[in-house]
C-alpha positions in Angstrom: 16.7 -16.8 8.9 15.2 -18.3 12.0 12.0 -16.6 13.7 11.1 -19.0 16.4 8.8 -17.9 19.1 7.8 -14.9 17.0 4.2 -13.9 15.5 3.7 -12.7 12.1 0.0 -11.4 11.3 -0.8 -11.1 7.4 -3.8 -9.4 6.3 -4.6 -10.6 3.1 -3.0 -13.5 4.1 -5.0 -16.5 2.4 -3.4 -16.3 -1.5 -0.6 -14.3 -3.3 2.5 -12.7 -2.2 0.8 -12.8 1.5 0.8 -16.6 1.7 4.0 -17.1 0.1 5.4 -14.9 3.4 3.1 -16.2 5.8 5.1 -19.6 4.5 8.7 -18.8 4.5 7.9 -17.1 7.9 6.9 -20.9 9.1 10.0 -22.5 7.6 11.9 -20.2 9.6 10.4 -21.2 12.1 7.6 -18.4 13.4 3.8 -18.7 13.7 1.6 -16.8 11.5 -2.2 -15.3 12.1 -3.9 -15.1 8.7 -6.6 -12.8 8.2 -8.7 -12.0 4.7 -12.2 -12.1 3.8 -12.5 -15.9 2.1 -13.0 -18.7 4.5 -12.1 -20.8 2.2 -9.1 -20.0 1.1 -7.7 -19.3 4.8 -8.7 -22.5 5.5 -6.5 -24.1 2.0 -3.8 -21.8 3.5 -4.0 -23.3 7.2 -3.8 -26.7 5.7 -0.8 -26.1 3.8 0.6 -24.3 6.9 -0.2 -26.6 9.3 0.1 -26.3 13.5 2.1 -22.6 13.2 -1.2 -21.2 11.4 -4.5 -19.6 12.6 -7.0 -17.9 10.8 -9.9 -15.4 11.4 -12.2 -13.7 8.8 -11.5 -9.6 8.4 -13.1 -7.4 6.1 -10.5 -4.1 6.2 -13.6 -1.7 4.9 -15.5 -2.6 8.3 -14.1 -1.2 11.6 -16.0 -3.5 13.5 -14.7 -6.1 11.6 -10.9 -4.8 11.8 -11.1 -4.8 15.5 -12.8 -7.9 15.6 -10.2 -9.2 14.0 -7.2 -7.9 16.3 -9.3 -8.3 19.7 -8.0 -12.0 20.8 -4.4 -11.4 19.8 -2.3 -10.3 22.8 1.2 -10.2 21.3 1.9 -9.0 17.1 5.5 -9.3 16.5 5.4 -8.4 13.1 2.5 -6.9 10.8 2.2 -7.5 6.8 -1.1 -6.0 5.3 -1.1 -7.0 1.2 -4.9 -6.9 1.2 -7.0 -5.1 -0.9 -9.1 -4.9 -2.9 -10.0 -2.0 -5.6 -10.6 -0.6 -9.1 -8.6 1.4 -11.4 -10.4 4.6 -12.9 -9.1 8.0 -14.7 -9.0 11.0 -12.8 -11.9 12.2 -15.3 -14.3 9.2 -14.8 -17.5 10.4 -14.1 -18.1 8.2 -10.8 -16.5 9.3 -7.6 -16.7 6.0 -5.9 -14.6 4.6 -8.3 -11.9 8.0 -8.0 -11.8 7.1 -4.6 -11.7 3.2 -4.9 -8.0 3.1 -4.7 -7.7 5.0 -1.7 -10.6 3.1 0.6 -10.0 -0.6 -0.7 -5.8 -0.1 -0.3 -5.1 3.0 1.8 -7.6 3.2 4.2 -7.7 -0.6 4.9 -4.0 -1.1 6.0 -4.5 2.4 8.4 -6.8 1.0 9.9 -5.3 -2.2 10.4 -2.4 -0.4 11.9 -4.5 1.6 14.6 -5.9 -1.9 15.3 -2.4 -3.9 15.6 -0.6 -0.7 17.0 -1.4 -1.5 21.0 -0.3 -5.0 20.8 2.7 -4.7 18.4 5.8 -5.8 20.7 8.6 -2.6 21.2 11.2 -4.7 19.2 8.3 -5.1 16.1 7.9 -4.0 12.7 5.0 -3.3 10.1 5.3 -3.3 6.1 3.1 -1.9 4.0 1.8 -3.0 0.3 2.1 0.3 -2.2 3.3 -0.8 -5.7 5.4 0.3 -8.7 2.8 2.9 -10.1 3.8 5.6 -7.3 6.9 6.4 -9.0 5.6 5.4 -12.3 2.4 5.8 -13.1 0.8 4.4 -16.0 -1.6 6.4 -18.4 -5.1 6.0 -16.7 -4.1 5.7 -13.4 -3.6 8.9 -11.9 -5.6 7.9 -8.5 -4.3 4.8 -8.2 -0.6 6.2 -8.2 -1.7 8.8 -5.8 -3.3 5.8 -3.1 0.4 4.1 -3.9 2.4 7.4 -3.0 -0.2 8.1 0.0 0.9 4.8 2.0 4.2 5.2 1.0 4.0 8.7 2.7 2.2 7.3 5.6 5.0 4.2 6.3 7.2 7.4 6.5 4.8 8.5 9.1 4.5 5.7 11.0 8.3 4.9 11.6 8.1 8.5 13.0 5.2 8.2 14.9 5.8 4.3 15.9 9.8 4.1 17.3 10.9 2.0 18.3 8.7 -0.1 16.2 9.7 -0.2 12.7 7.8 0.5 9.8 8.4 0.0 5.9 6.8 -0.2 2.6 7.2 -2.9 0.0 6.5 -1.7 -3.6 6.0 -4.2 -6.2 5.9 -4.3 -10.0 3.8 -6.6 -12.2 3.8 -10.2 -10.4 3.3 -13.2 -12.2 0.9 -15.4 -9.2 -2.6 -15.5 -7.8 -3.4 -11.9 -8.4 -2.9 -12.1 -11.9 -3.4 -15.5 -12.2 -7.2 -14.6 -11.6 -7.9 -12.4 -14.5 -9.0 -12.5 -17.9 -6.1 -14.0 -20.0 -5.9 -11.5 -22.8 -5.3 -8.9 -19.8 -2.6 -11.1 -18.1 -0.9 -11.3 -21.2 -0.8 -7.3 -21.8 0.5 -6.5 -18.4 3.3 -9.3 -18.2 4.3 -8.3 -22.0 4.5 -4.3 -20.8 6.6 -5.3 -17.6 9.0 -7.2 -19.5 9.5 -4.7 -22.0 9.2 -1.6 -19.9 11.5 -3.5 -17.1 15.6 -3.6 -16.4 14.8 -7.3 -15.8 12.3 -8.2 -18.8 10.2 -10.2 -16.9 7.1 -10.2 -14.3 8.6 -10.6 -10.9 7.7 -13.4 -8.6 5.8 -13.8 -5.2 8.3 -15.8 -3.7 11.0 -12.7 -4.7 8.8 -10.1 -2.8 8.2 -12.4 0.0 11.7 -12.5 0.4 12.0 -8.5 0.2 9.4 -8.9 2.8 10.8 -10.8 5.4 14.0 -8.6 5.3 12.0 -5.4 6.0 9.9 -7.3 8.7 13.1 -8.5 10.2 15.8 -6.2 9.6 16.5 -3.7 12.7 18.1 -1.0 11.0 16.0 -0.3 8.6 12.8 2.2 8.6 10.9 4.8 6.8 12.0 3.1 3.5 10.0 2.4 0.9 11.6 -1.1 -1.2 11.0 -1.2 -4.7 10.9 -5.1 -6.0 9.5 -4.2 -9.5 12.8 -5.3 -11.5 13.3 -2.1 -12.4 10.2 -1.1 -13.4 10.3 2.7 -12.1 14.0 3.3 -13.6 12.6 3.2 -17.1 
């Protein structure tokens, strides 16, 4: 796929499965705006991107900092939002904040990178959201969390409504074996990859390149909205 003289903008852009399609988006040929809250690793990212990168600081629990953020751009051909950032809590945990973690670190950041990016996304764009897996399958303990997945997934539905022409989708990963994980205690790492592969159709963690793939073929893809893409190996069929 070639996407010369197009603009993809990645929130959440500096590691994971949103630098792996900030990259394949370049060697098609496209530029990419990279947005998350570490400096430094937007700055590793540019230098692996080279020219076809830029990179600003966003912190999608500030609104000041959201519209910041989208201020300079003139032109978003294409809107990924990956980033968050939250905890994981049952519904019976005694602390609120944490109940409501999900929904403020995952939910409410990529709305309101939408209402930012939504005046300058071009009529012939598109926007994916990040849900995940645990929407249609939640695990035990995570009753909140799969209600924050299902809530964006409702609100991509939303949004292709709301948005036409502009397209918008939702990608919905399983357990992927790359930075995210990559970052956590090992005993942990090894629990979650060990329960995708057994609880999968695949038996095995996915891969970011995979889901950047499944990506850049919602992003790109002119018949397709309202959908909600589930690249969790079948994950949510068990």
């Amino acid at each position: 796929m070639r996407y010369d003289d197009k603009t993809l903008v990645v929130i959440g852009g500096g590691s994971g499965i949103g630098l792996a399609t900030a990259k394949a988006f370049v060697e098609g040929g496209g530029r990419v705006v990279l947005g998350g809250r570490s400096a430094q690793r937007l700055e590793a990212a540019r230098e692996s991107l080279g020219a076809a990168a830029q990179i600003a600081t966003i912190d999608v629990f500030d609104p000041d900092s959201v519209a910041a953020f989208f201020a300079p751009l003139e032109r978003i051909d294409h809107l990924f939002t990956p980033a968050a950032t939250y905890a994981i809590a049952p519904f019976d945990h005694p602390d609120e904040a944490a109940l409501a973690s999900p929904f403020d670190g995952k939910f409410w950041g990529q709305v309101r990178c939408v209402r930012a990016a939504a005046p300058k996304l071009a009529a012939d764009g598109s926007v994916v959201l990040m849900s995940g897996a645990a929407s249609a399958r939640p695990p035990k303990g995570a009753a909140l969390y799969a209600a924050a997945n299902g809530a964006i997934e409702a609100f991509g539905r939303g949004l292709a409504v709301d948005l036409a022409p502009i397209r918008a989708n939702v990608i919905a990963p399983g357990t992927i074996d790359g930075d995210l994980w990559a970052r956590r205690p090992t005993e942990i790492r090894d629990a979650a990859f060990a329960g995708q592969a057994a609880g999968s159709l695949v038996g095995r963690p996915g891969a970011e390149a995979e889901i950047a793939q499944a990506v850049l073929f919602l992003l790109i893809n002119g018949f397709t909205t309202g959908t909600t893409l589930f690249t969790d190996g079948g994950y949510s069929l068990r």
